[in-house]
KEKETOR-835234 format. One record per atom (N, C-alpha, C, O): residue number from 1; atom name; residue in one letter; x, y, z. Coordinates in steps of 0.02 Angstrom, whole numbers, plus 32768, in hexadecimal, padded with zeros to 4 digits. Atoms other than C-alpha are relative to their C-alpha. Last residue first. Layout:
N
{NUM "CA" "a" {X Y Z}}
...
//
This chain:
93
{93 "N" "x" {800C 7FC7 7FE5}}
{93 "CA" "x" {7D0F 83B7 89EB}}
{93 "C" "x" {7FBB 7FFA 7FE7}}
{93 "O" "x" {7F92 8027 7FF2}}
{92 "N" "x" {801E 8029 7FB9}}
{92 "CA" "x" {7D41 8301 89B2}}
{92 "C" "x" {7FDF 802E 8039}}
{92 "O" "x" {7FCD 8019 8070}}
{91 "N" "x" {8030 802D 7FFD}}
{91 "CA" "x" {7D35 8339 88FE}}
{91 "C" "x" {7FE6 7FEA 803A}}
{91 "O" "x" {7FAE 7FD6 8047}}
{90 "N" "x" {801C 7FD6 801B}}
{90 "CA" "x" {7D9E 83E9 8901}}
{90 "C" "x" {7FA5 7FBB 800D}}
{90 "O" "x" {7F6B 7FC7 801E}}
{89 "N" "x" {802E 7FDC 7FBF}}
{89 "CA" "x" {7E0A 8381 8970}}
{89 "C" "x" {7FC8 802D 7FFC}}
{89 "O" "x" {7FAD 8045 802E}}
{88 "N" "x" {7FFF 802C 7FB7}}
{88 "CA" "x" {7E2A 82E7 88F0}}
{88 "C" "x" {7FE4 8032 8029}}
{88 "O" "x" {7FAA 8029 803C}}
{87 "N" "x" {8041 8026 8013}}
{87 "CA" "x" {7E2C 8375 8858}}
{87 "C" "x" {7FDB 7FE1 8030}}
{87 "O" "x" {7FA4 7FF6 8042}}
{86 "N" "x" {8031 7FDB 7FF2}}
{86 "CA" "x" {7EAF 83D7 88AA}}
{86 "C" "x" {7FBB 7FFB 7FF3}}
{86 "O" "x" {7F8C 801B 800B}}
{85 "N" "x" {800C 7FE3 7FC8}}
{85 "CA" "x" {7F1E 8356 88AD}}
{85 "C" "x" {7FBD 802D 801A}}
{85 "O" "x" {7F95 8023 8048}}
{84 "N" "x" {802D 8034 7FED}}
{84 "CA" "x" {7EF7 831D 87F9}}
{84 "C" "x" {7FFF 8009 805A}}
{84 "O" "x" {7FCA 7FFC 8077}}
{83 "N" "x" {804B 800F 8035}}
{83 "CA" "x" {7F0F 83C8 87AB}}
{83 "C" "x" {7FEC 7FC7 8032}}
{83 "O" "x" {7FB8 7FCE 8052}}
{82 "N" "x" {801E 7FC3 7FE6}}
{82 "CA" "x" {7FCB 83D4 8814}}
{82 "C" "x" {7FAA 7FEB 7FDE}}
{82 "O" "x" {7F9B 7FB0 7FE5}}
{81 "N" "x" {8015 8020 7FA9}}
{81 "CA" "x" {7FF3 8328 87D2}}
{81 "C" "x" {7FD5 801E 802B}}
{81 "O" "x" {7FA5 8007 804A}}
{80 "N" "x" {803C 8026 7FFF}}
{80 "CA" "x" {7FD2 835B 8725}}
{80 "C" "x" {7FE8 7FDE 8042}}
{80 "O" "x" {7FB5 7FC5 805A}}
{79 "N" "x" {8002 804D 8004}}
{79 "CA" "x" {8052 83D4 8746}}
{79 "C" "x" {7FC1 7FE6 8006}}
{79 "O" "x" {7F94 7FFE 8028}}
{78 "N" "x" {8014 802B 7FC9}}
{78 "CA" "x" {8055 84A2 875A}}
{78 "C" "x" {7FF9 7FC5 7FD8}}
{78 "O" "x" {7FEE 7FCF 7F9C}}
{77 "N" "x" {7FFA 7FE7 7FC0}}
{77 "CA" "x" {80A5 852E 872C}}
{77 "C" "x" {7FE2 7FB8 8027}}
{77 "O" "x" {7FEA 7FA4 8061}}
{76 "N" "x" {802C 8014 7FE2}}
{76 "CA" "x" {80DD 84D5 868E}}
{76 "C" "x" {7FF3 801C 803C}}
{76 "O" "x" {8023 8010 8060}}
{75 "N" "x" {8001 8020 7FD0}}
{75 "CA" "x" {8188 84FF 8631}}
{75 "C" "x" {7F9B 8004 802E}}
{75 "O" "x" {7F86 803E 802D}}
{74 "N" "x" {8013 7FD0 7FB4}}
{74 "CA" "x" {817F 8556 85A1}}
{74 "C" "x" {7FEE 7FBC 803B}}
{74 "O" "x" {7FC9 7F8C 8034}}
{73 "N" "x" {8042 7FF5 7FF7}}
{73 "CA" "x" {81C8 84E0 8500}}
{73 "C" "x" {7FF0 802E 803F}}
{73 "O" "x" {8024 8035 805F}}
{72 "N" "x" {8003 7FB6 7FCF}}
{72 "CA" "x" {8274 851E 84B8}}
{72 "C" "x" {7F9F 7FEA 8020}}
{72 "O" "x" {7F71 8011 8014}}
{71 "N" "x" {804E 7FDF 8010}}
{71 "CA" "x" {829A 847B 8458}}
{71 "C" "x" {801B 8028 803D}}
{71 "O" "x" {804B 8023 8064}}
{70 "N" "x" {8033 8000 7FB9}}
{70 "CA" "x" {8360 8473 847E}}
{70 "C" "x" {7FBE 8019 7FEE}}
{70 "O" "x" {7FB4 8054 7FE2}}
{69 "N" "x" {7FDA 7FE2 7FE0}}
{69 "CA" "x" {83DF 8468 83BE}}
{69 "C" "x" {7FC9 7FEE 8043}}
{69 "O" "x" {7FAF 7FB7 803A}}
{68 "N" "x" {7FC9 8036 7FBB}}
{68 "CA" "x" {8402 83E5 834E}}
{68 "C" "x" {7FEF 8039 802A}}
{68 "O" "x" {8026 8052 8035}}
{67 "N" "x" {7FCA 7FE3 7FFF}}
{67 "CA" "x" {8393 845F 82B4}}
{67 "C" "x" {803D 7FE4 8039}}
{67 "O" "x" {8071 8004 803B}}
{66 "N" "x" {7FF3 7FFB 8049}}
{66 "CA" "x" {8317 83C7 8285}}
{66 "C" "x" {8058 8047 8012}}
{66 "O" "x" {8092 803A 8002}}
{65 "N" "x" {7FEF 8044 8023}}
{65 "CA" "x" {8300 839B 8346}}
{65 "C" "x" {801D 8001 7FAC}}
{65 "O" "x" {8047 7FD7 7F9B}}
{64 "N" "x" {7FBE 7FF4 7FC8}}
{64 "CA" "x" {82E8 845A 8375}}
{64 "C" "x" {8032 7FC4 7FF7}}
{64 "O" "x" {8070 7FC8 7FF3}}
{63 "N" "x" {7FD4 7FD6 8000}}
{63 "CA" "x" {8270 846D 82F7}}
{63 "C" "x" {802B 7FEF 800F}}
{63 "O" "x" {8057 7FE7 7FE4}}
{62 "N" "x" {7FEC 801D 8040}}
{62 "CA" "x" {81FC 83BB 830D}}
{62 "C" "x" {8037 8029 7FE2}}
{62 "O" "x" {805E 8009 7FBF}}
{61 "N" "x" {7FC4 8025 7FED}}
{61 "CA" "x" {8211 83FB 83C9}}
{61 "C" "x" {8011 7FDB 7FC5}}
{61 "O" "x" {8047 7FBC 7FC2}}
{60 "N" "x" {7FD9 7FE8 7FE5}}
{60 "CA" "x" {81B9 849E 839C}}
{60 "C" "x" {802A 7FD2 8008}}
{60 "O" "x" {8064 7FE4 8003}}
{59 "N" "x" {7FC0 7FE0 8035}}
{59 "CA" "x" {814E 845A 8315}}
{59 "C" "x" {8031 8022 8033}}
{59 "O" "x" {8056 8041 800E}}
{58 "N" "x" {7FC3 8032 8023}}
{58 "CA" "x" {811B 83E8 839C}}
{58 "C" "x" {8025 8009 7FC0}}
{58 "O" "x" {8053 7FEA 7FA4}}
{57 "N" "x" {7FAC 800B 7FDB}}
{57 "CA" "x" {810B 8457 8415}}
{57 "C" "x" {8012 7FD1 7FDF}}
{57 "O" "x" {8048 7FB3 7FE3}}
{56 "N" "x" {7FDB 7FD3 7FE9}}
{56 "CA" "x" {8090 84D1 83A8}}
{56 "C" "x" {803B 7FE1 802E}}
{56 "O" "x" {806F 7FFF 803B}}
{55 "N" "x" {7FD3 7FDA 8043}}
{55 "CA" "x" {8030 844E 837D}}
{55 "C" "x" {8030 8027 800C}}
{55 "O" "x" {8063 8005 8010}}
{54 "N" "x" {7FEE 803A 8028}}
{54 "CA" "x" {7FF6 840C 8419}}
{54 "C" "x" {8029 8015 7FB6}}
{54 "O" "x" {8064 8017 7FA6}}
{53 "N" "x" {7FDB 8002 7FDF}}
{53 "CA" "x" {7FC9 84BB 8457}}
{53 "C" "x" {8041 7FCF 7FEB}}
{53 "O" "x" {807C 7FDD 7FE0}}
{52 "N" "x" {7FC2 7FB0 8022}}
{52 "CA" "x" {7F69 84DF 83C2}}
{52 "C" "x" {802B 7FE6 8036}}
{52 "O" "x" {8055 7FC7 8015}}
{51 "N" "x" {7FE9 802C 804E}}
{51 "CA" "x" {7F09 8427 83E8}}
{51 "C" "x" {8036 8035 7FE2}}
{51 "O" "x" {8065 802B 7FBC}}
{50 "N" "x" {7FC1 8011 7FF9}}
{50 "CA" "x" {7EFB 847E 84A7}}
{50 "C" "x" {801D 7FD9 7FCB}}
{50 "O" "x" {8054 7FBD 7FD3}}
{49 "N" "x" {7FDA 7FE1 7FF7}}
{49 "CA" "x" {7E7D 84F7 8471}}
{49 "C" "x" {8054 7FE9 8012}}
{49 "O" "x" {8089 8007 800D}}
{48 "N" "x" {7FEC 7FCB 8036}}
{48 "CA" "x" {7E0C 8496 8403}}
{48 "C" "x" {803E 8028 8020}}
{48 "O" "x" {806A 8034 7FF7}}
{47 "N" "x" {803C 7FCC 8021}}
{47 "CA" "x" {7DF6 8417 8486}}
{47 "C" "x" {8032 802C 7FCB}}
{47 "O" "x" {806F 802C 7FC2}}
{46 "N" "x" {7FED 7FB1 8002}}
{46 "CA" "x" {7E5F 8373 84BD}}
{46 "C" "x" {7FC3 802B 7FD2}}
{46 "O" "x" {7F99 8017 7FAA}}
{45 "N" "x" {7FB6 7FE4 7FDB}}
{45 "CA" "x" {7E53 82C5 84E5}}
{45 "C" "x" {8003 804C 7FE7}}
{45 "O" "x" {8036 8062 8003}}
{44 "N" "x" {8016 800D 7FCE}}
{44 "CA" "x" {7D89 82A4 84BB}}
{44 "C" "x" {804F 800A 8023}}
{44 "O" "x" {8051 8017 805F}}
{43 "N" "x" {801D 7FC4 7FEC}}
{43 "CA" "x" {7DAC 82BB 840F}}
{43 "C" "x" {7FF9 8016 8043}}
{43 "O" "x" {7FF9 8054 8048}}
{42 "N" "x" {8047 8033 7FFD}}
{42 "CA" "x" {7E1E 821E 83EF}}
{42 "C" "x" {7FF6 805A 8022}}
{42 "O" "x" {801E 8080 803F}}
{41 "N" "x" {8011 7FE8 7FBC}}
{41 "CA" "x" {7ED4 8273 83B4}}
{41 "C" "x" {7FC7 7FFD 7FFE}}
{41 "O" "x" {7FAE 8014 7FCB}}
{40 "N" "x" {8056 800B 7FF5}}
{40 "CA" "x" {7F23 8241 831A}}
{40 "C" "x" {7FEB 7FF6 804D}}
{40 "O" "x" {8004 7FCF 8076}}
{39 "N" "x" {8012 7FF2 7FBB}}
{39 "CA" "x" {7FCC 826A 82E1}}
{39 "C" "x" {7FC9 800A 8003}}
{39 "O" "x" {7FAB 8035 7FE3}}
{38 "N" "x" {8061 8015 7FE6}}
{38 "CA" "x" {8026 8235 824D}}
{38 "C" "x" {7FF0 800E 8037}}
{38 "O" "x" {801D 8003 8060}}
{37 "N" "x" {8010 800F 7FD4}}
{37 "CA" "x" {80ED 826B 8211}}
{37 "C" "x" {7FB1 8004 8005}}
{37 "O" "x" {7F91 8031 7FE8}}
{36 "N" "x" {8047 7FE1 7FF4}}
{36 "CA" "x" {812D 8263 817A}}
{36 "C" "x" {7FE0 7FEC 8038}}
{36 "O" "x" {7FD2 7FB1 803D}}
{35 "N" "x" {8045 801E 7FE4}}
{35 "CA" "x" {81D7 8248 8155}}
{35 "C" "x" {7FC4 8020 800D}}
{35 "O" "x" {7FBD 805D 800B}}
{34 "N" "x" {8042 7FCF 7FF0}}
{34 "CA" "x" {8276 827D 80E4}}
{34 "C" "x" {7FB9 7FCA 8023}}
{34 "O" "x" {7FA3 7F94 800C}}
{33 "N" "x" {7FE6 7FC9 7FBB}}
{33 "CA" "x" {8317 823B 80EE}}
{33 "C" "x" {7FC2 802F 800F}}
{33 "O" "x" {7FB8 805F 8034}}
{32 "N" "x" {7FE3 7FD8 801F}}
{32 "CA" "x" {82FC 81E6 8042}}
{32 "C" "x" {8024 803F 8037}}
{32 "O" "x" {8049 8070 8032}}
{31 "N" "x" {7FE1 8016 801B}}
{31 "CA" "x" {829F 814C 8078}}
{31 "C" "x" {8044 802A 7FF3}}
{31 "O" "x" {8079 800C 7FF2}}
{30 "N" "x" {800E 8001 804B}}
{30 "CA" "x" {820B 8183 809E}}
{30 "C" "x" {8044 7FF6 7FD4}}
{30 "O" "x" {8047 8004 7F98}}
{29 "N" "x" {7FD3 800B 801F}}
{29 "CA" "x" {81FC 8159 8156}}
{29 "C" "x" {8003 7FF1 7FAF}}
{29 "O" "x" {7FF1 7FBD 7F93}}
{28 "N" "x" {7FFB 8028 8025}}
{28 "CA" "x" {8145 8168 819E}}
{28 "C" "x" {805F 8015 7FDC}}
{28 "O" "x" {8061 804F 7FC8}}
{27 "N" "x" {7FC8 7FEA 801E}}
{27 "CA" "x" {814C 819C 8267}}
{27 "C" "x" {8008 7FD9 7FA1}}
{27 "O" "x" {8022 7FA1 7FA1}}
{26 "N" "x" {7FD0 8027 8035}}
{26 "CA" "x" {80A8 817C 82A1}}
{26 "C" "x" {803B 802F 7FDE}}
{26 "O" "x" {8037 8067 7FC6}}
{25 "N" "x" {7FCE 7FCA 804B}}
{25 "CA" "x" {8044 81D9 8327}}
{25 "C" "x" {8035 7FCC 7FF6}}
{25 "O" "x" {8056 7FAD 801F}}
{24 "N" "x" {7FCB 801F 801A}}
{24 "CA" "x" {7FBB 819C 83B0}}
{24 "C" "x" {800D 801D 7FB8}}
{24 "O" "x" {7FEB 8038 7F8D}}
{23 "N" "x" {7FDC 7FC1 8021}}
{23 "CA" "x" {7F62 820C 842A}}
{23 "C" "x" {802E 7FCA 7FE5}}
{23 "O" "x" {805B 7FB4 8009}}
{22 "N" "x" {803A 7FC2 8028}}
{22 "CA" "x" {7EC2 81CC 848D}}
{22 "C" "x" {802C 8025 7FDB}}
{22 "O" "x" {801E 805F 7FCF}}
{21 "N" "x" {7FF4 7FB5 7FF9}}
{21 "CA" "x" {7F39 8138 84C1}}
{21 "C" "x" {7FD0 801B 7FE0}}
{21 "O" "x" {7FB2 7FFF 7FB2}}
{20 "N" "x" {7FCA 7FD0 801D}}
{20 "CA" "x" {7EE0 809A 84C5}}
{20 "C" "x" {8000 801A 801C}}
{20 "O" "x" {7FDF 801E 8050}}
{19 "N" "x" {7FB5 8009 7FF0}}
{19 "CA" "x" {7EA1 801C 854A}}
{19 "C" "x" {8020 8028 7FC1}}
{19 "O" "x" {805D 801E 7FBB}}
{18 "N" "x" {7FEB 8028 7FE0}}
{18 "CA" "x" {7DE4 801D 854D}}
{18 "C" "x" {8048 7FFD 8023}}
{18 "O" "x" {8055 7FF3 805E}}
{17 "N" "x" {8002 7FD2 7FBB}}
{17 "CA" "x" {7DC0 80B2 84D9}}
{17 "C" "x" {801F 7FEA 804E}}
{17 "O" "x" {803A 800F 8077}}
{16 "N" "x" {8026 8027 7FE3}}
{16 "CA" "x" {7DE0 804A 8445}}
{16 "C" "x" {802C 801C 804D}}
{16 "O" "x" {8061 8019 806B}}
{15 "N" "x" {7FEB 800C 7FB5}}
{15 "CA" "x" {7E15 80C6 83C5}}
{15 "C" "x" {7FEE 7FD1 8024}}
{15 "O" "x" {7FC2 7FB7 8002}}
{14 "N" "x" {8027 7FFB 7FBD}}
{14 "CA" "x" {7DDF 8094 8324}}
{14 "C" "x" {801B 7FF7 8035}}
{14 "O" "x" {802F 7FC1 804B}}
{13 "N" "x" {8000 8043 7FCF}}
{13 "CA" "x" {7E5C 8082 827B}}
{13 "C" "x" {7FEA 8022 8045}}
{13 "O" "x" {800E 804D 805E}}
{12 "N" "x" {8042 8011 7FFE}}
{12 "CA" "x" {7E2C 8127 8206}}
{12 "C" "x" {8004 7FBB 8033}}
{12 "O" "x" {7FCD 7FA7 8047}}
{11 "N" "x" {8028 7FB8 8002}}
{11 "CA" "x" {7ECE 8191 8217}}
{11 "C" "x" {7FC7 7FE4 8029}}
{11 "O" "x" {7FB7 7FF3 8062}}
{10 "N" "x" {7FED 7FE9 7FB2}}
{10 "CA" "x" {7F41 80F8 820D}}
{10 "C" "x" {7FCB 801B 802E}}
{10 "O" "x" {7FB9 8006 8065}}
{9 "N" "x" {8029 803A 7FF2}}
{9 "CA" "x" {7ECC 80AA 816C}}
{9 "C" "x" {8034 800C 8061}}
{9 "O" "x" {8028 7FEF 8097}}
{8 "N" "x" {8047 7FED 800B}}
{8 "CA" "x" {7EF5 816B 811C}}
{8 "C" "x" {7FDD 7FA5 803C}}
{8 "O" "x" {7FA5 7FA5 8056}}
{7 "N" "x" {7FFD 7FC5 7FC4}}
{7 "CA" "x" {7FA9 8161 815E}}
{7 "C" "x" {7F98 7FFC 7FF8}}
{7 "O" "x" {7F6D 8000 8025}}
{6 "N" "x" {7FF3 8002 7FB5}}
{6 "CA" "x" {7FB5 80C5 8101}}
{6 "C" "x" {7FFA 801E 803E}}
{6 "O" "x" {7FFB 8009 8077}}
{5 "N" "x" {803B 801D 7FDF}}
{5 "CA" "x" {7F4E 80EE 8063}}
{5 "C" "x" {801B 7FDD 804A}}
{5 "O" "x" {7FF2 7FCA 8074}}
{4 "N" "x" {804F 7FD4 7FC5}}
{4 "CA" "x" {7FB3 8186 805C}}
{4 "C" "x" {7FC9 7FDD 801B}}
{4 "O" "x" {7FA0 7FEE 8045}}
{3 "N" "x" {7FFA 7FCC 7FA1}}
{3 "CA" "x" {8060 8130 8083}}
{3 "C" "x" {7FB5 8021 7FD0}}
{3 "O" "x" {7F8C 8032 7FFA}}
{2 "N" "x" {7FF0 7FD8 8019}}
{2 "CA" "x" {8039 809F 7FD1}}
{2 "C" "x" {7FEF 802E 8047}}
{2 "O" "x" {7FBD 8025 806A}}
{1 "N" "x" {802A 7FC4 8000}}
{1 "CA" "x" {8000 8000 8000}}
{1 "C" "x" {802C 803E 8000}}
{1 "O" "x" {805F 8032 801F}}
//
């Protein structure tokens, strides 16, 4: 099969909510030093605002990776840990 009907039967193969990831991406190798990368993300993992986000670090580290040099991403004020902490007492309150 020919990379579009591959990426195209990537694209379209069904999450199964059970035990996937809500975010899987293919690396295709073309032979020539050149690739194409895939990325598919189940609706229900992210909104309109953090899909720009998503983008934005991975042309930043797809950059930084292509020139050898340090993605520059912004550091996080806060952790997923933080979120689930405050979740637990937000719930047991």
């Amino acid at each position: 099969a020919g990379l579009e009907a591959s990426i195209e039967a990537f694209i379209e193969d069904p999450f199964d909510l059970s035990r996937d990831y809500m975010l899987r991406s293919r690396l295709y190798r073309l032979g020539d030093g050149s690739h194409v990368f895939a990325n598919v993300l189940h609706h229900i993992a992210s909104d309109g605002w953090s899909d720009g986000i998503l983008v934005s670090e991975f042309m930043e580290l797809y950059n930084a990776m292509s020139e050898g040099t340090e993605a520059s991403l912004p550091s996080l004020p806060l952790q997923y840990a933080d979120y689930a902490i405050w979740q637990r007492t937000h719930l047991e309150g």
